[in-house]
SEVO-844188 format. One record per residue (C-alpha): residue in one letter; z, y, x. Coordinates in steps of 0.1 Angstrom, whole numbers, padded with zeros to 4 digits, always signed. Example, Ala and Ser with C-alpha at 12.3 -4.5 7.8 and 13.67 -1.06 7.14 Angstrom:
BEGIN
A+0078-0045+0123/S+0071-0011+0137/
//
This chain:
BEGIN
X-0375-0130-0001/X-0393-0166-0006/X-0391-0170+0034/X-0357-0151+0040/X-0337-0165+0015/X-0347-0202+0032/X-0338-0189+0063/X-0305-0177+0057/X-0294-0204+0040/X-0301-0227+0069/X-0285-0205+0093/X-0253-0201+0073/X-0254-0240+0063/X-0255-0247+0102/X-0231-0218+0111/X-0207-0240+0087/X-0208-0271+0105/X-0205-0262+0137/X-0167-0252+0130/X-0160-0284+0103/X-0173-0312+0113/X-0151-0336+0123/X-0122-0311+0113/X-0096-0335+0091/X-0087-0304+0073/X-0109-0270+0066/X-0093-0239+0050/X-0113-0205+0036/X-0101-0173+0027/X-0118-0174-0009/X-0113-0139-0019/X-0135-0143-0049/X-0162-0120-0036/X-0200-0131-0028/X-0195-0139+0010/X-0163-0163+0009/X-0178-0177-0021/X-0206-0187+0000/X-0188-0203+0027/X-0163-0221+0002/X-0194-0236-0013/X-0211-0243+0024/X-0175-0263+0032/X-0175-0279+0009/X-0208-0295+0009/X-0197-0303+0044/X-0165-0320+0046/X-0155-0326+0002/X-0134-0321-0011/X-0099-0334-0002/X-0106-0322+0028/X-0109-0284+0017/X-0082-0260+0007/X-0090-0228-0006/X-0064-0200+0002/X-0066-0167-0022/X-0045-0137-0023/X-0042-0116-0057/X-0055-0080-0057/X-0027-0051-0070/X-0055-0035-0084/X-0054-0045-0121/X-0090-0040-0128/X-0098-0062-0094/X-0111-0095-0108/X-0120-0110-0075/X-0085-0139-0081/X-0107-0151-0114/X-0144-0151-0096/X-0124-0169-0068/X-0105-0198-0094/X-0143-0202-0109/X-0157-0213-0074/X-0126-0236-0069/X-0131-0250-0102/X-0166-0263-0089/X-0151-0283-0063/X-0134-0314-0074/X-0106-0326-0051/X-0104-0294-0026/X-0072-0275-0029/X-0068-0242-0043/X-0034-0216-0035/X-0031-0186-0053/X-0005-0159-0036/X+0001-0137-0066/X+0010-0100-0060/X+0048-0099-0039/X+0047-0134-0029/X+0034-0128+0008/X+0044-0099+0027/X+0025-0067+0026/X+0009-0045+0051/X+0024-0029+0073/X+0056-0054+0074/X+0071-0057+0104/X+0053-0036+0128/X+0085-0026+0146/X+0077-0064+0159/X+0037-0061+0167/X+0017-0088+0185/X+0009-0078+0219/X-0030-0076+0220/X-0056-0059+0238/X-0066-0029+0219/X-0052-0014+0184/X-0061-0035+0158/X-0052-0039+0119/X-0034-0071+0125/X-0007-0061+0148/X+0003-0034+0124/X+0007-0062+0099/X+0023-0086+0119/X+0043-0110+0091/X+0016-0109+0065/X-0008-0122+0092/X+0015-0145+0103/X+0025-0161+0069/X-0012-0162+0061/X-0018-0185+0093/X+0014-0202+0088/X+0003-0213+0051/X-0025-0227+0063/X-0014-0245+0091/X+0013-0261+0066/X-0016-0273+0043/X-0033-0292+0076/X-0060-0264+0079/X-0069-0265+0121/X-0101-0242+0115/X-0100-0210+0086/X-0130-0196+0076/X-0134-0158+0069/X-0160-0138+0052/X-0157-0109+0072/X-0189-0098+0083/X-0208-0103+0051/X-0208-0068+0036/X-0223-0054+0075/X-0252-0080+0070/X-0262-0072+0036/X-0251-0040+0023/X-0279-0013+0043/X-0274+0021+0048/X-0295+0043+0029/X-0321+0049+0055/X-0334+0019+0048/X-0353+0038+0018/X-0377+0059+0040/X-0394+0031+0055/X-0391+0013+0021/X-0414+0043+0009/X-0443+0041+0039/X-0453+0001+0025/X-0435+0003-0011/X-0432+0033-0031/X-0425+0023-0065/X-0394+0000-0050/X-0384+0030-0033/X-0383+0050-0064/X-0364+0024-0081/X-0336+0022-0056/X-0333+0059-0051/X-0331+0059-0086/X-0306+0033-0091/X-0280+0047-0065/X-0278+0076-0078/X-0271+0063-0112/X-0244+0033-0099/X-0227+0060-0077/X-0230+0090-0103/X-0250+0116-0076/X-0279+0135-0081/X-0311+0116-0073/X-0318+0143-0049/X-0287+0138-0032/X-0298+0099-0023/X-0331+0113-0013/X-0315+0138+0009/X-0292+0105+0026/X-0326+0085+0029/X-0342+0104+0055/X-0349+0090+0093/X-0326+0110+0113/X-0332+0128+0146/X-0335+0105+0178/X-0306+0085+0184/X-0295+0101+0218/X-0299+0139+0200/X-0278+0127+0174/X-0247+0118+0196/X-0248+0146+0218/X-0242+0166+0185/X-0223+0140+0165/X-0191+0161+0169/X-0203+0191+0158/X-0210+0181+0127/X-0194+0186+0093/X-0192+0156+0068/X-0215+0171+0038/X-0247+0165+0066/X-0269+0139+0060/X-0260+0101+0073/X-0269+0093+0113/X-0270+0061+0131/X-0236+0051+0123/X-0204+0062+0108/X-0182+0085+0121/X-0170+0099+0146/X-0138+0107+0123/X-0120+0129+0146/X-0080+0138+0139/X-0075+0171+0139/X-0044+0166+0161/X-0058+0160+0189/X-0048+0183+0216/X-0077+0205+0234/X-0075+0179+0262/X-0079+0150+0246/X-0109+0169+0228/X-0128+0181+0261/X-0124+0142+0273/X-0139+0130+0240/X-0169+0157+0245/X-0179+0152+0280/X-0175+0110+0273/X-0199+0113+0243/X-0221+0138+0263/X-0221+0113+0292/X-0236+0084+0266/X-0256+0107+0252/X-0278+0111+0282/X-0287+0074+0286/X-0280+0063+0248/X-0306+0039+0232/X-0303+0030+0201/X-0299-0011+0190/X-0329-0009+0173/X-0357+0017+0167/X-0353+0020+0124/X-0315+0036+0116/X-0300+0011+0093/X-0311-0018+0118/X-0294-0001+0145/X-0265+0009+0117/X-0257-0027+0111/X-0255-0039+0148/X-0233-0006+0156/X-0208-0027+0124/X-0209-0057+0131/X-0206-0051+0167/X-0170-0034+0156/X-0161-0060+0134/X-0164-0086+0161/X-0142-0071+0186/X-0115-0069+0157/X-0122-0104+0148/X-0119-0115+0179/X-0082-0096+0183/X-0076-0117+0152/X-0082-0148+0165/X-0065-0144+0197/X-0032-0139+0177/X-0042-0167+0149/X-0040-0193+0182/X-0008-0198+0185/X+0000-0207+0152/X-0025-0234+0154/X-0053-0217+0132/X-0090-0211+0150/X-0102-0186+0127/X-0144-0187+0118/X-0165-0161+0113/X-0199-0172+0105/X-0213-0140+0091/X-0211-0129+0127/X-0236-0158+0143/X-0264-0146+0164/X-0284-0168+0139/X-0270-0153+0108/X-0274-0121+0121/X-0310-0122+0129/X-0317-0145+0094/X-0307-0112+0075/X-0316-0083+0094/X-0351-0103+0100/X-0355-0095+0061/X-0367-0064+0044/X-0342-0040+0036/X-0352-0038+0001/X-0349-0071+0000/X-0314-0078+0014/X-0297-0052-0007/X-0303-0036-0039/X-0283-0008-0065/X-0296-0035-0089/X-0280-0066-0079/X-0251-0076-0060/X-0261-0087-0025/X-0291-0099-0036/X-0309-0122-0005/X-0271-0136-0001/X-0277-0148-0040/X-0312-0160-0037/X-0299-0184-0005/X-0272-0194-0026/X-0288-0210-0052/X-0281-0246-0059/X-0250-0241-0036/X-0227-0215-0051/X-0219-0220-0091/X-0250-0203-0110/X-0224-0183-0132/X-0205-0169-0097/X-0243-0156-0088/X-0246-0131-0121/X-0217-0118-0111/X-0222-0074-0115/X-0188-0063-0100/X-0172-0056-0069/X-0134-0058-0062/X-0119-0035-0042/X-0085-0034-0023/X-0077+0002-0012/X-0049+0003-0045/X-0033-0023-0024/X-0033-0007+0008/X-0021+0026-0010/X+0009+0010-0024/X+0019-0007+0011/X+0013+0028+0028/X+0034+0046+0002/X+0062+0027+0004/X+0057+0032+0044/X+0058+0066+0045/X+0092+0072+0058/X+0088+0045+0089/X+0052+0060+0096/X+0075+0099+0096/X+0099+0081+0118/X+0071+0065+0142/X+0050+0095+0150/X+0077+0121+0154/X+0097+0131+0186/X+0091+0101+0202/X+0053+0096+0195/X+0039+0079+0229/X+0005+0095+0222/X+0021+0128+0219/X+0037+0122+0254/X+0006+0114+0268/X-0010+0150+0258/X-0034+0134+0233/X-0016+0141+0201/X-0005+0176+0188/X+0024+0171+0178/X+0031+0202+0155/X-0003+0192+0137/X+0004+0158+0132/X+0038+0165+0115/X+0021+0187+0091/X+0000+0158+0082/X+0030+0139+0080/X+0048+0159+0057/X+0021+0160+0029/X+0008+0123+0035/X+0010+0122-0004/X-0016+0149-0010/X-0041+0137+0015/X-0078+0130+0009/X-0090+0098+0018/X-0100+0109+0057/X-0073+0120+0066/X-0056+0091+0051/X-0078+0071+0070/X-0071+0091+0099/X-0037+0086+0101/X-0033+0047+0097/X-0056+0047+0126/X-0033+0068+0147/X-0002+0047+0135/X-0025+0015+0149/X-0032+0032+0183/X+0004+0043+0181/X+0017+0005+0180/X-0006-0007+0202/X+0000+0022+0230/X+0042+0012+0226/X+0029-0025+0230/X+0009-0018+0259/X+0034-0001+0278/X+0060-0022+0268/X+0084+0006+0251/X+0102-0003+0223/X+0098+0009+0186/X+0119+0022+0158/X+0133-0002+0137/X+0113+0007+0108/X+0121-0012+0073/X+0135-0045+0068/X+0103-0075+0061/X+0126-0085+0025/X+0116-0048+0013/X+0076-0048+0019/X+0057-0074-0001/X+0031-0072-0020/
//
């Protein structure tokens, strides 16, 4: 930690200025949480503060206290700009994805298309050329829980602590951790078999495959031999799990950031995403494990580069806000449209890759679905969208924008 937490800091501070200096105007997504607090902190030491504005969107989850952690950091900066978008001011997800943008693979965005929009537009009105984001953070710093066997080979007592303190902060048995904290089979073993398996094993390389159960045998036999194919030549992005875990993420979350910021473009907005800087990158995954996350403490090498930078009180912070109530509330209200878009004229269906008798049934008891299968199917409505885009076929008006806001 007394080297990495240097190195980080450095890399982040100089991932920062690249994208704001000699920007008139800088604008961050200041959720509240560790990682935009970071960068709203980095930007500001950069350009000051009348050159900063802070841009915050409030959580429906009641018990979310991300808007206060988020007006504490803004407090620290005298002269930067801080908007608050309290729950229905801005449109919510979901609205007006009859109207997508045309991109070039599904993507969360174009299934929101006016929230995104607004958002950019918002900034762009308060002289904002560059935004910065914090996605990217959480892949960095939060490891997956084969970190803990290698943890155990030069450091058993830490290893006995965190195994320990996971199972207490998520409420398992400690043998349950232990039996997550294994080193898995070989990575190319592992995905030949990765869609065999059921989702009480133990954690892989990565996460996933999730796998609809609407595909049609077709589409199934194409997703086997592909994954077989890979399998034969597969090497892993690094030789330790959670090392190879965290590329695998952030490698995902960069091809959706990028689909972001091709869209963001035209409304004058270059979106930032230092988190995913080769140098960031290698700053934190260069660090011990144990050191970069911890049941313990929140993001704790993110905290110890912070120092001095972020507000000391911001730093002590214990909790973690989440936003799935808010995404729940948009996809309730959406049922209907979602009904409407994967029925009879479901493009995927057409193209033999959906069952469309199984994905009805889905439909029908969306409000009694566990979290997967939730999952599941606001990935097929994003696929969905983005298949109509792609071959240019029109979709169901679905709800009016005035009616979805949240």
């Amino acid at each position: 930690m007394p080297s990495a937490a240097p190195a980080l800091r450095d890399a982040l501070h100089r991932a920062v200025a690249v994208r704001t200096r000699g920007e008139p105007s800088v604008g961050c997504e200041l959720s509240g949480g560790a990682d935009s607090a970071a960068l709203s902190a980095l930007a500001y030491e950069e350009v000051g503060g009348a050159r900063l504005a802070n841009f915050t969107r409030a959580p429906a989850d009641p018990g979310n206290d991300d808007t206060d952690w988020a007006r504490l950091v803004a407090t620290s900066q005298p002269g930067a700009s801080h908007d608050v978008f309290e729950v229905g001011s801005i449109p919510g997800q979901f609205a007006g994805m009859d109207a997508p943008f045309a991109l070039d693979a599904p993507s969360p965005s174009a299934a929101s298309p006016l929230r995104s929009a607004f958002w950019w537009r918002h900034a762009a009105g308060a002289g904002a050329r560059t935004l910065l984001s914090g996605k990217g953070g959480d892949e960095l710093t939060l490891t997956a829980l084969p970190y803990l066997w290698y943890t155990r080979r030069r450091d058993r007592r830490t290893a006995r602590q965190h195994v320990k303190g996971w199972a207490a902060l998520w409420g398992v048995p400690v043998q349950q951790i232990r039996s997550r904290a294994v080193a898995p089979e070989p990575y190319a073993a592992w995905l030949a078999g990765c869609l065999t398996r059921g989702d009480g094993e133990p954690f892989g390389w990565e996460a996933g495959p999730h796998v609809p159960p609407w595909l049609t045998p077709s589409a199934r036999t194409v997703l086997a031999e592909t994954v077989g194919a890979a399998a034969d030549v597969a090497e892993p992005l690094h030789d330790r799990p959670h090392q190879h875990t965290a590329m695998a993420a952030i490698r995902a979350l960069a091809r959706w950031n990028r689909l972001q910021a091709d869209v963001a473009g035209p409304f004058g907005i270059r979106l930032g995403y230092p988190y995913a800087d080769q140098q960031v990158i290698e700053a934190a995954l260069a660090t011990r494990a144990e050191a970069r996350t911890s049941p313990y403490q929140n993001k704790p090498l993110l905290t110890a580069a912070m120092r001095g930078i972020v507000p000391a009180a911001h730093l002590t912070r214990r909790t973690k806000g989440g936003y799935s109530a808010d995404t729940t509330s948009a996809a309730a209200a959406m049922q209907g449209a979602f009904a409407r878009l994967l029925d009879a004229d479901c493009l995927l269906a057409s193209y033999g890759l959906i069952d469309a008798e199984r994905l009805r049934a889905a439909l029908t008891g969306w409000d009694r679905l566990n979290e997967r299968t939730d999952l599941l199917l606001h990935l097929t409505v994003m696929c969905e969208i983005w298949a109509r885009t792609a071959d240019n076929r029109p979709l169901p008006t679905l709800v009016p924008p005035a009616e979805t806001r949240c």
